[in-house]
C-alpha positions in Angstrom: 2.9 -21.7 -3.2 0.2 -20.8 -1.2 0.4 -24.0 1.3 4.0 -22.8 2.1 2.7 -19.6 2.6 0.4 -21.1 5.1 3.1 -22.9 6.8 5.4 -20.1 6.4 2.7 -17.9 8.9 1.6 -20.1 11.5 5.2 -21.5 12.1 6.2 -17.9 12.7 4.0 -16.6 14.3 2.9 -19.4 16.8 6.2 -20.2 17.4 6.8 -16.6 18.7 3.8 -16.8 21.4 6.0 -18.8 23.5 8.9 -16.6 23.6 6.7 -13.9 25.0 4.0 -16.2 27.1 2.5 -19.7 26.5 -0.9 -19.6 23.9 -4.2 -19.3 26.2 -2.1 -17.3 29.4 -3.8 -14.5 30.8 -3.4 -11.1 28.6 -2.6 -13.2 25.7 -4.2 -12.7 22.3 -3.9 -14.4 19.0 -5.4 -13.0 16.2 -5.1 -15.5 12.8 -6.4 -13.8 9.7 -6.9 -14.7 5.8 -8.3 -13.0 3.3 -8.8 -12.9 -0.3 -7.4 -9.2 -1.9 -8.5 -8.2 -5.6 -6.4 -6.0 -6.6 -5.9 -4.0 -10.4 -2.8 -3.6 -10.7 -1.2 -0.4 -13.2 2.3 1.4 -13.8 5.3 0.2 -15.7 8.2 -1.7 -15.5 11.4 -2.4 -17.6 15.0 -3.4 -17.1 17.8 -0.6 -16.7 18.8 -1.3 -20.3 18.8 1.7 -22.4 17.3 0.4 -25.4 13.8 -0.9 -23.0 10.7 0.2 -23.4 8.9 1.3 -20.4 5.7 -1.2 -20.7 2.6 -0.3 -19.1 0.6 -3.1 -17.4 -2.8 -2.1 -18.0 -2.2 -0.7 -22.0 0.2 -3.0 -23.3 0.2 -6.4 -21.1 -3.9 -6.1 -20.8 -3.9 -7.0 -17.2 -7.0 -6.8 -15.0 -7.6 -7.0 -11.6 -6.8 -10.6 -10.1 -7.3 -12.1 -6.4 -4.7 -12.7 -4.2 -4.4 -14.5 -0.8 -3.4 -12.9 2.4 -2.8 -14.6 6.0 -1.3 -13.5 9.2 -1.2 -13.9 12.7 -0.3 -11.4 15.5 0.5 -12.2 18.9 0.1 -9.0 21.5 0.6 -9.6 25.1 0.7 -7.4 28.8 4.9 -8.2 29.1 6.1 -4.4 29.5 9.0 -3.3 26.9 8.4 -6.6 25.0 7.0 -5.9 21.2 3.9 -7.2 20.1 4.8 -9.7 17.1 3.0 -9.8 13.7 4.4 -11.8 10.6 1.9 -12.2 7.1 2.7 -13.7 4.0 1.1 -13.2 0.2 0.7 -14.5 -2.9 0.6 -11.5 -5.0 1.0 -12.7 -8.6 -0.4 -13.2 -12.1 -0.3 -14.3 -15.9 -2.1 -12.5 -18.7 -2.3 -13.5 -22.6 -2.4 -10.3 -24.6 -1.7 -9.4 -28.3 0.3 -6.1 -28.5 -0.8 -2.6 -29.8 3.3 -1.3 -30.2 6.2 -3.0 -30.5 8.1 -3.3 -27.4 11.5 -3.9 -25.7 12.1 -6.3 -22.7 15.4 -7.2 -21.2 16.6 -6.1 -24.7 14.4 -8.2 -27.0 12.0 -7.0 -29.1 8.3 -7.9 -29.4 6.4 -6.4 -32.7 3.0 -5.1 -33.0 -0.1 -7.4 -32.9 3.0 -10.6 -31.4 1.3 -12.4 -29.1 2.9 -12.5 -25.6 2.3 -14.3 -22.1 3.2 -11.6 -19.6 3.8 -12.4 -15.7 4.2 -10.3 -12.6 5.2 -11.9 -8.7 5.5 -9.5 -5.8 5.4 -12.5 -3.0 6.7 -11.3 0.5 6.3 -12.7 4.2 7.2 -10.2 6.9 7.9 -9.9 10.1 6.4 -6.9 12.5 7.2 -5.7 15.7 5.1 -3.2 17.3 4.0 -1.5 20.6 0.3 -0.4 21.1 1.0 2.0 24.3 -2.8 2.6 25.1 -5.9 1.8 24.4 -8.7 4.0 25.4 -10.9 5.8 22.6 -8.7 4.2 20.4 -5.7 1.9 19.8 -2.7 3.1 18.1 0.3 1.1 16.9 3.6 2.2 15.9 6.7 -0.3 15.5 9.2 -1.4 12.0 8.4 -4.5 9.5 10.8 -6.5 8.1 9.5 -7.5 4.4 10.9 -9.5 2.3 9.8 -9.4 -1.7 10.0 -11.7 -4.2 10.2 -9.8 -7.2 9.5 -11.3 -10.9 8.5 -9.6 -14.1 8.5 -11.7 -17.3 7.1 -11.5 -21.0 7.4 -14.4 -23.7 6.4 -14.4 -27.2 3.9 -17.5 -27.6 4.3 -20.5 -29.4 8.4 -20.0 -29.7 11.1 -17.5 -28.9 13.3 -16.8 -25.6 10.9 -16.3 -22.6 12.5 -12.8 -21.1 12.5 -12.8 -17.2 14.1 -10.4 -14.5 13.9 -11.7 -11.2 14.8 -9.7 -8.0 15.0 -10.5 -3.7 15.0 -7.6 -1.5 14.3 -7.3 2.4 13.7 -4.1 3.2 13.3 -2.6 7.1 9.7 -0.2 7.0 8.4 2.1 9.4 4.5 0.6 10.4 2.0 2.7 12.0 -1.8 2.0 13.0 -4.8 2.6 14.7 -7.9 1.3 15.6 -10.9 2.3 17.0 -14.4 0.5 18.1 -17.5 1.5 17.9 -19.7 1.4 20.9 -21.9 -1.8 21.8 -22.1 -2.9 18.2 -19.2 -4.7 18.0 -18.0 -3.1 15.5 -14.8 -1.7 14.4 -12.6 0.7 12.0 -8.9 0.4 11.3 -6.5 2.0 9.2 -2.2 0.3 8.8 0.6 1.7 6.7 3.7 0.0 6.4 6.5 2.5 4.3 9.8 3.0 3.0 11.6 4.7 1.0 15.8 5.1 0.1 18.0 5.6 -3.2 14.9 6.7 -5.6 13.1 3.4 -4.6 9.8 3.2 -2.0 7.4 1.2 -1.1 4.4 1.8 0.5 1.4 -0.7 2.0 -1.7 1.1 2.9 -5.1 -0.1 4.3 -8.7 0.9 5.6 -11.4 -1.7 7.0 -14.3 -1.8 8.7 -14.2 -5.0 10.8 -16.7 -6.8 12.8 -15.8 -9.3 16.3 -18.6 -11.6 17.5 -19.1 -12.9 20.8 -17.0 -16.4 19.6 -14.0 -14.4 18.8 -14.8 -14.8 14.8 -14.5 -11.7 12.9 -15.2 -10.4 9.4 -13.4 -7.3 8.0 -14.4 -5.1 4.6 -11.7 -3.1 3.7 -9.3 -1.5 0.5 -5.4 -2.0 0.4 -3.1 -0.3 -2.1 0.5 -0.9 -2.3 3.0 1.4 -4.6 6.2 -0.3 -5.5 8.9 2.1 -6.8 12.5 0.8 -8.0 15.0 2.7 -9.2 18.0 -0.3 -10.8 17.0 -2.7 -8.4 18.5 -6.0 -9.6 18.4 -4.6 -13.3 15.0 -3.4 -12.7 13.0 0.0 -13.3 9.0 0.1 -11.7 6.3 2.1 -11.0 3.7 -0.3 -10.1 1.1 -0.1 -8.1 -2.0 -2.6 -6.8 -5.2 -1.2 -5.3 -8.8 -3.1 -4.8 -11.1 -4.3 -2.5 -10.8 -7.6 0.4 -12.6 -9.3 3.1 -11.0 -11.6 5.9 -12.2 -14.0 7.7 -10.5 -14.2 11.1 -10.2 -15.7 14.5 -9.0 -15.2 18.0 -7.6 -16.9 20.4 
């Protein structure tokens, strides 16, 4: 998964440097980024069945925070009227073995008290973002749309035997992304804050994050930062959340 991933990124996103100016042409930069998120993850999910229990993540399934891989690369460039491009893909996934506290309903089957259950959650995506960064004096603002596409997967099976229950979902969905970023003098130093939103129909989905980045004079760079993402869905491919992810990260990145 994650070598796709990989692929997935730098296929995208070098291949879009040409369509704007050739890699290495004056005004041209290319920023490649990776980074390792840990992130708790809490809320509930079910199906849209009426007989479901709502499970909670963090009471029931006994999930903990877990780390997650990142990457990205961003091309910006001086062509006038022509977006900056950015595409990113995750890994955003886990499996936890738990022993439940209440009987519980999933995709109408029943799991009894004290059962012991494998339970699994995927939110994958790649995206693609285009984005305009109109000035840069004090600071550097962005504003543009994402196109995200999730891979959605929440599952439960009883272990040792019994019918593994799984609801699977794909949406793309456009967002609204706005940024800014501002350096701090003669340090090299940086601060940063990105949100990337949506929401329709009862569902939403919102990416936030805050860093504190550092570029050295080789055009390496380290960043310290939180992200939290809330994921609403109201009958989305049989599915009812309100999960969320929140936790720490550091990248590793690199310029071009």
């Amino acid at each position: 998964m994650q070598r796709s991933l990989i692929a997935t990124v730098l296929c995208l996103g070098l291949g879009a440097a040409p369509g704007v100016y050739a890699i290495g042409a004056p005004g041209v930069d290319v920023n490649a980024k990776a980074y390792g998120w840990k992130a708790q993850p809490s809320g509930t999910f079910s199906t849209t069945d009426r007989n479901d229990t709502s499970v909670d993540v963090e009471d029931d399934l006994d999930f903990d925070s877990n780390r997650n891989n990142v990457f990205s690369v961003a091309v910006e460039h001086p062509v006038p009227l022509v977006p900056n491009v950015r595409v990113a893909a995750a890994g955003i996934s886990d499996e936890q073995d738990s022993t439940l506290r209440r009987q519980i309903t999933y995709n109408n089957q029943s799991f009894g008290t004290s059962s012991d259950i494998t339970s699994e959650y995927q939110l994958d995506y790649t995206e693609a973002t285009l984005y305009y960064a109109p000035w840069e004096i004090v600071a550097k603002p962005k504003i543009g749309i994402t196109a995200r596409r999730l891979d959605l997967k929440f599952a439960i099976e009883q272990r040792g035997g019994g019918n593994p229950q799984s609801v699977e979902a794909t949406q793309t969905l456009p967002m609204i992304h706005a940024g800014v970023r501002a350096d701090l003098p003669l340090t090299g130093l940086y601060v940063r804050g990105e949100a990337d939103a949506v929401s329709y129909d009862g569902n939403s989905l919102t990416d936030a994050t805050a860093a504190l980045g550092w570029r050295s004079d080789f055009n390496l760079g380290l960043e310290l930062g939180y992200r939290r993402m809330d994921l609403t869905l109201d009958d989305v491919s049989d599915i009812d959340a309100d999960f969320k992810l929140g936790g720490p990260f550091l990248s590793l990145s690199v310029a071009i």
